[in-house]
C-alpha positions in Angstrom: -21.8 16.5 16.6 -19.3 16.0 19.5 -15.7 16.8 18.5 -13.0 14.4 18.9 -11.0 16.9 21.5 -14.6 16.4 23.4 -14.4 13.0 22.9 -12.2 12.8 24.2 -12.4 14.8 27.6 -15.2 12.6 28.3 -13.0 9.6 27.8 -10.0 11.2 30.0 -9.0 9.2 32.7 -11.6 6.6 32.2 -11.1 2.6 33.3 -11.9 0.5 29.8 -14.3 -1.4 32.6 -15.6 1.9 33.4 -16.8 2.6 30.0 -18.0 -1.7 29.3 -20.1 -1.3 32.5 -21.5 2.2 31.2 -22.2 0.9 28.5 -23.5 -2.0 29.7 -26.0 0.0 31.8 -27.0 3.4 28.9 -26.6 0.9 25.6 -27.7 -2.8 26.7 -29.4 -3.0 23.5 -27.4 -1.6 20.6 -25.4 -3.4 18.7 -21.9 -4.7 19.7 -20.3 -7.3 17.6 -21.7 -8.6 14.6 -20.5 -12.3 13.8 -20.8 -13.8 10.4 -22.6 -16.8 10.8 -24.0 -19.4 7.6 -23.7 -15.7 5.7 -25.9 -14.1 8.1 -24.9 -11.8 10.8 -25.6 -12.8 14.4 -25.6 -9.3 16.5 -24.8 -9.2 19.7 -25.4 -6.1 21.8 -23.8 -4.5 24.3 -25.9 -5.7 26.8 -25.2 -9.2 25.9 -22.3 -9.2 25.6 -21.5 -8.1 29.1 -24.0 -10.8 30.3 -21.4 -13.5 28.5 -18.2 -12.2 29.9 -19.5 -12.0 33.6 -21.4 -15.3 33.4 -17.8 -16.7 32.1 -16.2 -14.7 34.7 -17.8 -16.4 37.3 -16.8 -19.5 35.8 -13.0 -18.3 35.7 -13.1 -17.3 39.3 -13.9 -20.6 40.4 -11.1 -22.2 38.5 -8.5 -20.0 38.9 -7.4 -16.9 41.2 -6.8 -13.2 40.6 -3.3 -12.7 39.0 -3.1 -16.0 37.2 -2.6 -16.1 33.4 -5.0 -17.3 30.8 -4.0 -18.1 27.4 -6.3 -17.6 24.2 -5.6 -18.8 21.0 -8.1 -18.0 18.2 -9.1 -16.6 15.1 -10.8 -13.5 15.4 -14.5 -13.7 16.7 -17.3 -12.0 19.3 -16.0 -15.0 21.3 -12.6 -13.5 21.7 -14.1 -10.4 22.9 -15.9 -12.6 25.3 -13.2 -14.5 26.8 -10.5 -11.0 27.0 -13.6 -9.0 28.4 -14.6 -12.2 31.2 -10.6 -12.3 32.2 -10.5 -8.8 32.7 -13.5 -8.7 35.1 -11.9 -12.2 36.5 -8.9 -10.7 37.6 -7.0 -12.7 34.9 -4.0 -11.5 33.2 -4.8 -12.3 29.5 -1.7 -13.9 27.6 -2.9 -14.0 23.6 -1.1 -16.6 20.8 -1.3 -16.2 17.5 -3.2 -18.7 15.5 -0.7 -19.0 13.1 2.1 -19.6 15.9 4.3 -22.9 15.5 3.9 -25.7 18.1 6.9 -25.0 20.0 6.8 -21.1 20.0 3.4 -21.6 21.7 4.6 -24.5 24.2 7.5 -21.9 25.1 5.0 -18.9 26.0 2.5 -21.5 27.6 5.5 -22.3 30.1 7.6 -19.1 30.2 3.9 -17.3 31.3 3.0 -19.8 33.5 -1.1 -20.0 32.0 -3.1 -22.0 33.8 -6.3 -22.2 30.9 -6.8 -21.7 27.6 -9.3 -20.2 25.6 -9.3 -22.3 21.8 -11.2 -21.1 18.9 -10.0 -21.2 14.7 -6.7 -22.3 14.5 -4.3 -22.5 11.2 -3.5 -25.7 12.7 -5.1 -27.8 15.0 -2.1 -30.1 15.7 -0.3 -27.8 16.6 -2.8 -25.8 19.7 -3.8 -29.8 20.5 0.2 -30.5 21.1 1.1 -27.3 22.6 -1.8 -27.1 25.7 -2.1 -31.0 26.0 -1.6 -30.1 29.6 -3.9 -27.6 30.2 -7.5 -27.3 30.5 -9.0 -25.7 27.6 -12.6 -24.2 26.9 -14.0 -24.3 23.4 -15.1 -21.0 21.7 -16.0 -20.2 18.2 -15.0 -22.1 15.4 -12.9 -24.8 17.7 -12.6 -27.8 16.0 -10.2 -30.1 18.8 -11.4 -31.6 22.1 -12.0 -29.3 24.9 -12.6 -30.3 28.4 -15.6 -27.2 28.2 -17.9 -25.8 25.9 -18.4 -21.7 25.9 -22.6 -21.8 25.4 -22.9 -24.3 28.2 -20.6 -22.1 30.5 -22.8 -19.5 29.9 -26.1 -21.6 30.3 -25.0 -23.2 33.9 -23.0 -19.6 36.0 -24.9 -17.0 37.1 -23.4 -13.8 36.3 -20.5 -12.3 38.0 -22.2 -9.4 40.2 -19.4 -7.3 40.8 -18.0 -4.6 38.6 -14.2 -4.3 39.6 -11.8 -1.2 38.8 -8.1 -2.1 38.8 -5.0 0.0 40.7 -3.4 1.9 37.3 0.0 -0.2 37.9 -2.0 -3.0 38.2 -0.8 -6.1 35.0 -3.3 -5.9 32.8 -1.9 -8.2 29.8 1.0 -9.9 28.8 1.7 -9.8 25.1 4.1 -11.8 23.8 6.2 -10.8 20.6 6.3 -12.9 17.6 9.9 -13.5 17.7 11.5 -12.0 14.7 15.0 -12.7 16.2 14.4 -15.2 18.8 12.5 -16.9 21.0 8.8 -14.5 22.2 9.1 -12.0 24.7 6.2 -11.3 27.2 5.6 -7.3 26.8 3.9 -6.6 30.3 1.4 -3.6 30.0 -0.6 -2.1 33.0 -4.2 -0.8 33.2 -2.4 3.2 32.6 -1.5 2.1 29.6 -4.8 1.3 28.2 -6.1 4.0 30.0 -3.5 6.6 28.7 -3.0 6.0 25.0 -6.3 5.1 23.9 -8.4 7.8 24.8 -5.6 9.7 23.4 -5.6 7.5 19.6 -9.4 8.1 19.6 -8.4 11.6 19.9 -6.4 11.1 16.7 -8.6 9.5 14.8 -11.9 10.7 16.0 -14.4 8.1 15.5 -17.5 7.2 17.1 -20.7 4.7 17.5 -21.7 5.9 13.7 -17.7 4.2 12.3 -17.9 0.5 11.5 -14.4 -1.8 12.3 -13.9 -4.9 10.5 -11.5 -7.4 12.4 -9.6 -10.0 10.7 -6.0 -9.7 11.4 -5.0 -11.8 14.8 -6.0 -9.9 17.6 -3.2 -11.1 19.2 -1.2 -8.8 17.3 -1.3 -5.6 19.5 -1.9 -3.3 16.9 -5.7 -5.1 16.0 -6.2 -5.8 19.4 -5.5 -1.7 20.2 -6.9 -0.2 17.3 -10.0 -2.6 17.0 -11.0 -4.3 21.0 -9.6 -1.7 22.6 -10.8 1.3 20.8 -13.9 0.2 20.1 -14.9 0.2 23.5 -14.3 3.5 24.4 -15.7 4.5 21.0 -18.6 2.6 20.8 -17.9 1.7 17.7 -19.3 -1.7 16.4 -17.4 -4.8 15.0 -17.4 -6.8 12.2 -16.3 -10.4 12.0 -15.9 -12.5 8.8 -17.1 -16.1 8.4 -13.6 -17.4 7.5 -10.7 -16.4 5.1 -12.6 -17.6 1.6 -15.3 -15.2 2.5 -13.2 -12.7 3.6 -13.6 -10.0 0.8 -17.5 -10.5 0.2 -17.5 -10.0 4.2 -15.6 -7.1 3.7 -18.0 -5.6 1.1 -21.0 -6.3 3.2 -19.6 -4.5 6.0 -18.1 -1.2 4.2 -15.9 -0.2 7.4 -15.2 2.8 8.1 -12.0 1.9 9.1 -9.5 -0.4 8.5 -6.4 -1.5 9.3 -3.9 -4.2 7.3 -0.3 -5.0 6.9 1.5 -4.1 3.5 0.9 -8.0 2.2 -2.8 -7.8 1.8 -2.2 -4.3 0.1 -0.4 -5.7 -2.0 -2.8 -8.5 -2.3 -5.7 -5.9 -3.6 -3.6 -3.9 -5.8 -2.9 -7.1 -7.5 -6.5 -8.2 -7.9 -7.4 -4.6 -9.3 -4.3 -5.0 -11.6 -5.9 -8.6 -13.1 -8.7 -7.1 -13.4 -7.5 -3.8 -15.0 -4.5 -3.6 -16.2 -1.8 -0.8 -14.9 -1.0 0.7 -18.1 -5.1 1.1 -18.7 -5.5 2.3 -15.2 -2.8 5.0 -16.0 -5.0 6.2 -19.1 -8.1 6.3 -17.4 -7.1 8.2 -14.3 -6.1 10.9 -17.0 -9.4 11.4 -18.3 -12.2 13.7 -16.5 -15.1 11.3 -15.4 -13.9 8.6 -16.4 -11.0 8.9 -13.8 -14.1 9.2 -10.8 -16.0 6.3 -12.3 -12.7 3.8 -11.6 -11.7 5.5 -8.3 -15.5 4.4 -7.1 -15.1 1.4 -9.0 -12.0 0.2 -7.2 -13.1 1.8 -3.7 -16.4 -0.6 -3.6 -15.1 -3.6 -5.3 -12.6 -3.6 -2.4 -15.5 -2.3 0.4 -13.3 0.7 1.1 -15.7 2.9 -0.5 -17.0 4.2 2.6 -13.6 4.2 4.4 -12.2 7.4 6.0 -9.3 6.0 7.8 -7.2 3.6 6.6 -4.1 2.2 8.3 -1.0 -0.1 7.0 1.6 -1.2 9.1 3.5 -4.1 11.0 6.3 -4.0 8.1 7.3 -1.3 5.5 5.0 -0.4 2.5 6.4 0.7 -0.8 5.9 3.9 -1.4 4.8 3.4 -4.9 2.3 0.8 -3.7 0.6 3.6 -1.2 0.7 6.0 -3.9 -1.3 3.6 -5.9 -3.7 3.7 -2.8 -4.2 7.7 -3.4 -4.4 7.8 -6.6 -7.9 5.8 -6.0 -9.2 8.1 -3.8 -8.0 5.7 -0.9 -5.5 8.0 1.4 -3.8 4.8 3.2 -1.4 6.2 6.0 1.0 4.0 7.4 1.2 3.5 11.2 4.6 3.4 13.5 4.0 1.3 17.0 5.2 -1.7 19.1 3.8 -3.8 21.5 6.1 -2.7 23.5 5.0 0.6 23.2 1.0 -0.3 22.9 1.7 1.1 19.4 1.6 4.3 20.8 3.9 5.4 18.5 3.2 7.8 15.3 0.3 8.4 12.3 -1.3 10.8 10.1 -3.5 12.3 12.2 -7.3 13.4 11.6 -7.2 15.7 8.4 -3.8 15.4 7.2 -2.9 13.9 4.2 -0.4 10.9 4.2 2.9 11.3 3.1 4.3 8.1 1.6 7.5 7.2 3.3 6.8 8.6 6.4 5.2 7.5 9.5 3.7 10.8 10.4 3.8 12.5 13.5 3.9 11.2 17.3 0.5 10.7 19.2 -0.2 13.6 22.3 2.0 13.5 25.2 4.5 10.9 23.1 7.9 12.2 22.6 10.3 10.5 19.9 14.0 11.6 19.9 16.9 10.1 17.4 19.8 8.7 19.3 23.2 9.1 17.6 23.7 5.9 16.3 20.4 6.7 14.2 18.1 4.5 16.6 14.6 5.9 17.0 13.7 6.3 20.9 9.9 6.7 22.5 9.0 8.2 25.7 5.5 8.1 26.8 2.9 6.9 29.8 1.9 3.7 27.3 5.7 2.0 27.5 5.8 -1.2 29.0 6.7 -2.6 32.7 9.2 -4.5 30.9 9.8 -8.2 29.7 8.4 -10.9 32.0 10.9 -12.8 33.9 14.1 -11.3 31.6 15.4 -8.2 33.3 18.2 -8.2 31.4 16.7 -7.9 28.0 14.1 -5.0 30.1 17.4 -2.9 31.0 18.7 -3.5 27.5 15.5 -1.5 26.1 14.5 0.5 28.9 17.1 3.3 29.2 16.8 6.8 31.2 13.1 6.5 30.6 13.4 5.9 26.7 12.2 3.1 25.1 15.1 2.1 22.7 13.2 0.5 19.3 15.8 -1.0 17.5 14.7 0.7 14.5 16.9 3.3 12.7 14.9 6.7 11.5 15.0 10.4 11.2 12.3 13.6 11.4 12.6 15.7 8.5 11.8 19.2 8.6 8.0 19.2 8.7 8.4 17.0 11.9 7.5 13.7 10.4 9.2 10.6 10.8 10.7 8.4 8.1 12.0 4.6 8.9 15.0 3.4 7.6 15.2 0.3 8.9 16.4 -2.3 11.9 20.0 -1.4 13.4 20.2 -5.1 14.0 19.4 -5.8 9.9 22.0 -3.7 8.2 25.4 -6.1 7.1 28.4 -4.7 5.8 29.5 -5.7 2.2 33.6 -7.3 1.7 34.2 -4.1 0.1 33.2 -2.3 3.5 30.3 -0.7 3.0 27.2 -0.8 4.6 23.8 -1.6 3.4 20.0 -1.1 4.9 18.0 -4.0 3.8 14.9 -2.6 4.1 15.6 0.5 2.1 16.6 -1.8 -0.8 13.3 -4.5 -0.2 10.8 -1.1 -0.6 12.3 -0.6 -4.2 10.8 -4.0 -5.4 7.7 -3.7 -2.9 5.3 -2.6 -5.8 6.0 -5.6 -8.5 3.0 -7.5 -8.5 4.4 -10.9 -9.4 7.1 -11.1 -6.6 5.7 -12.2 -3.1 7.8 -12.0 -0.2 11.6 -10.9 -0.5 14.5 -10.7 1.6 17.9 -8.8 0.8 21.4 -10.9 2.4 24.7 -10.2 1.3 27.0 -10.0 4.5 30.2 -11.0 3.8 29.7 -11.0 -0.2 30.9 -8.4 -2.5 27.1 -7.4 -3.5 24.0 -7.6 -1.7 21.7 -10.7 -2.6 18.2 -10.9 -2.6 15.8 -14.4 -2.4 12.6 -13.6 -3.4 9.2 -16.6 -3.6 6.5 -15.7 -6.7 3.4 -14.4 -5.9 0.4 -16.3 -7.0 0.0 -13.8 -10.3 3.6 -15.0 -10.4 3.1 -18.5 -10.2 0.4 -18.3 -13.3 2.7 -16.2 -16.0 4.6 -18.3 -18.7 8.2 -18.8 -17.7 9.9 -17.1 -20.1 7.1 -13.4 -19.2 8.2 -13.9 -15.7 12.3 -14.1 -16.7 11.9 -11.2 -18.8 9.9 -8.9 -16.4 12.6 -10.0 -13.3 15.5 -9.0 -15.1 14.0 -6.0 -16.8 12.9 -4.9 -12.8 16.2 -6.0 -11.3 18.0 -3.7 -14.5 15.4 -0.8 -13.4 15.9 -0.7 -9.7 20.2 -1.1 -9.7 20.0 1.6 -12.3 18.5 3.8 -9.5 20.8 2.4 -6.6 24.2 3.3 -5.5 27.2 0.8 -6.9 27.5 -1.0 -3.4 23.9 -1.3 -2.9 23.4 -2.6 -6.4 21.6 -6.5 -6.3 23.9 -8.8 -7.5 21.9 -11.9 -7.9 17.8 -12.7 -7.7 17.3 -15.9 -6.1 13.9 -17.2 -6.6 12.4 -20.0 -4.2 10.0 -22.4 -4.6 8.4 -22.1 -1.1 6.2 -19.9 0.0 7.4 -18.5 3.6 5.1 -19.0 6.6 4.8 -19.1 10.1 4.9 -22.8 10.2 8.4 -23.2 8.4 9.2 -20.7 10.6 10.7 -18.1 8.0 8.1 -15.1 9.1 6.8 -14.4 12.3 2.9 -15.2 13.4 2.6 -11.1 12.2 4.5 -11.9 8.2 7.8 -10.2 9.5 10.8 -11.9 7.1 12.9 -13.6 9.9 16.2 -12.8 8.2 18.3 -14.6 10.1 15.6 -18.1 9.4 15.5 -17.1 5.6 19.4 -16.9 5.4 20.4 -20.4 7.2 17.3 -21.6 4.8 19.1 -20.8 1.6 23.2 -20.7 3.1 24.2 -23.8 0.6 21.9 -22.5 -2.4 23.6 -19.1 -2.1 27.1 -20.0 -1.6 26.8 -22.7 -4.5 24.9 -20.3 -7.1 25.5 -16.8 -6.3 28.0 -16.2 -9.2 25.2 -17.8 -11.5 23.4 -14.3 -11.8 21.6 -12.5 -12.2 18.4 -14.6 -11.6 18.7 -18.5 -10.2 16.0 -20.6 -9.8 15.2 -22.9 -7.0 13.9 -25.6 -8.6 13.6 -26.6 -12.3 9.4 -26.6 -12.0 10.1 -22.7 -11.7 12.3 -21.9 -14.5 10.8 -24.4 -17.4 
């Protein structure tokens, strides 16, 4: 069996067309993409695939010229794959929204990148894409349910295919990726054909997986980490996709496909834990894990009713995971590592590599050729070939971040002795107390991270004399008696203070009635908390109950 450090050497170097159009020509009829369809999978090989993309390139070229941007915005599908792999052979620079995005957060990166198209499949909201690209032309791929001036299939059934097979300069743009805005408007990440061609061969190398791995793809693959880790890699893996129907058959799609790997963001692992936990309590969980046999029979119990059980990597990131939630993870057998990237670096940035076990709270080590230093001030700094160009149209913000080679995170950090690196959270985040003393937000949110009937949370307290935390139920939550839900809060906030230091200590538990989405605009299209939205949110409810501790309700629905 080929190695991955052969893997990779064969990889070295290589054009992502390069590899598409040899693939194209050794693998035309093995399977690609496999779309979930009225419950049955539609395949799609590799071959066909490629005869899509350069029958919708030709259509492309004759409506718009090399250089210009083309906007997509749609849930994941083989039609997304379509549409990236057609721009690329086009000439296009691809510009990806998110299909949770609010209508004004898209309108400003359809004008601030200048797109001239739009690519519209699933959306969370269709007023919202309708509104936003009003005034551009728009083609209609899977799952689009507004009015389109075309129609993918009949695209394909009326262009001949694209005849050329184009190889791009390396400083050549090869994507602009906007960010979801956790502390202001998007920014457009610009990324160059080196940088696909530098870090992924080198992440494949890391993980080492092949034709004979299975991806699943459901988070937005406008989110640079799924677009990386899933599109990207899987073409120079050869390594077939999975797409789900739609979000209610999510987890039976997910069983069905038994991925090899996967990749999710600390909400939905919180999400499964939960669903285990109603299913089996913790306390009888603890008991059985204790006994020999019976311990192997849940492990294999939980692994498949998950359809993890043939999983060999799995991958959390985005935002911080408890540790006691991924420690949950390995006691099932499931070794979940969490991941350290940015768009702005193509989340070239740090993992457990092949073979090692995950150490909870830690990132693990940096990819090949990546080096990661520690400024003074605690900020974690990347150099590597996959950093970007720089923001699009903003030098000033590009200088701000882009220092003596370094890519400045924002994010505060250290390496401890075995090399790894530990997060600690945002520079930006951290407030400092009346009393003068300084607290990390994020340190404090991981301590409640693995309480089943809280959802999202959100520590404040700038200014006041304690820190604050608002916090929304989760739906587990929502279905407990009042007075079980009162009791188990204030026996959890007793529990975590007692294991705090006396300025980090949580003065008062504000529980909301909301739940926070994209579309009120208090996370970001990837479910960051957008602390600054959640505080001017709640700034009269906290000044007017904050001495009320230590747990106020939002409404009087919540606490009857």
């Amino acid at each position: 069996m080929t190695t991955a450090e052969e893997q990779y050497r064969k990889l070295e170097g290589k054009q992502l067309l390069e590899i598409l159009y040899r693939r194209e020509k050794d693998q035309a009829d093995r399977v690609y993409l496999r779309q979930m369809i009225d419950r049955q999978w539609r395949d799609y090989s590799w071959g066909e695939v490629m005869d899509r993309s350069r029958r919708l390139a030709a259509f492309l070229k004759k409506h718009c010229d090399a250089g210009d941007r083309v906007a997509i915005h749609a849930k994941n599908c083989a039609d997304w794959f379509v549409a990236d792999f057609a721009m690329m052979l086009a000439g296009m620079i691809s510009v990806p929204l998110f299909p949770s995005q609010s209508r004004e957060s898209m309108e400003y990166v359809l004008d601030h990148s200048e797109s001239r198209m739009i690519f519209v499949g699933g959306s969370d909201n269709n007023d919202n894409i309708r509104d936003a690209a009003k005034d551009l032309p728009k083609i209609a791929i899977h799952r689009c349910e507004i009015d389109c001036d075309y129609q993918i299939e009949k695209i394909i059934e009326e262009n001949e295919p694209l005849q050329e097979s184009p190889v791009y300069e390396p400083d050549q743009l090869f994507t602009l990726m906007y960010t979801s805005g956790t502390t202001g408007k998007p920014k457009g990440v610009m990324h160059t054909w080196s940088a696909v061609t530098f870090a992924v061969p080198n992440m494949i190398r890391g993980f080492g997986y092949n034709e004979n791995d299975r991806f699943f793809s459901y988070l937005p693959l406008s989110h640079a980490a799924e677009r990386i880790l899933v599109e990207l890699h899987s073409v120079y893996s050869g390594t077939p996709v999975h797409f789900p129907e739609s979000l209610d058959t999510f987890l039976e799609d997910l069983q069905r496909t038994r991925p090899t790997m996967f990749f999710s963001v600390p909400r939905l692992w919180g999400k499964f834990k939960e669903g285990v936990d109603n299913k089996i309590p913790p306390s009888l969980q603890k008991v059985l894990l204790h006994i020999p046999g019976i311990n192997n029979w849940l492990r294999k119990k939980v692994q498949k009713n998950l359809g993890l059980d043939k999983a060999r990597l799995l991958v959390t990131g985005a935002s911080p995971i408890s540790e006691d939630l991924q420690r949950w993870y390995h006691r099932m057998g499931l070794m979940l590592a969490d991941g350290y990237g940015t768009t702005e670096n193509f989340i070239y940035g740090c993992i457990t590599h092949m073979g090692k076990k995950p150490v909870p709270g830690t990132v693990g080590k940096p990819f090949w050729d990546c080096e990661i230093r520690i400024a003074d001030n605690g900020e974690i700094l990347f150099k590597s070939d996959a950093i970007m160009q720089g923001y699009y149209l903003e030098p000033e913000k590009t200088a701000e971040t882009l220092k003596d080679g370094y890519y400045h995170t924002g994010d505060r950090g250290f390496v401890d002795d075995d090399g790894l690196l530990h997060l600690t959270g945002r520079l930006s985040s951290s407030f400092k107390t009346s009393k003068g003393k300084f607290v990390q937000p994020s340190e404090l949110e991981k301590k409640f991270g693995e309480e089943t009937i809280l959802g999202q949370i959100c520590v404040l307290g700038h200014g006041s004399d304690q820190p604050l935390m608002i916090a929304n139920l989760s739906d587990s939550g929502r279905e407990l008696p009042h007075k079980k839900v009162a009791e188990k809060l204030r026996h959890l906030l007793e529990q975590v203070n007692d294991s705090l230091r006396p300025h980090e200590r949580i003065k008062t538990l504000f529980i909301a009635e909301e739940e926070w989405t994209p579309d009120n605009e208090l996370v970001t299209p990837t479910l960051k908390v957008k602390r600054g939205a959640i505080e001017d949110r709640y700034a009269s409810w906290i000044e007017r109950d904050e001495n009320k501790g230590p747990i106020v309700w939002e409404s009087d629905s919540l606490a009857e």
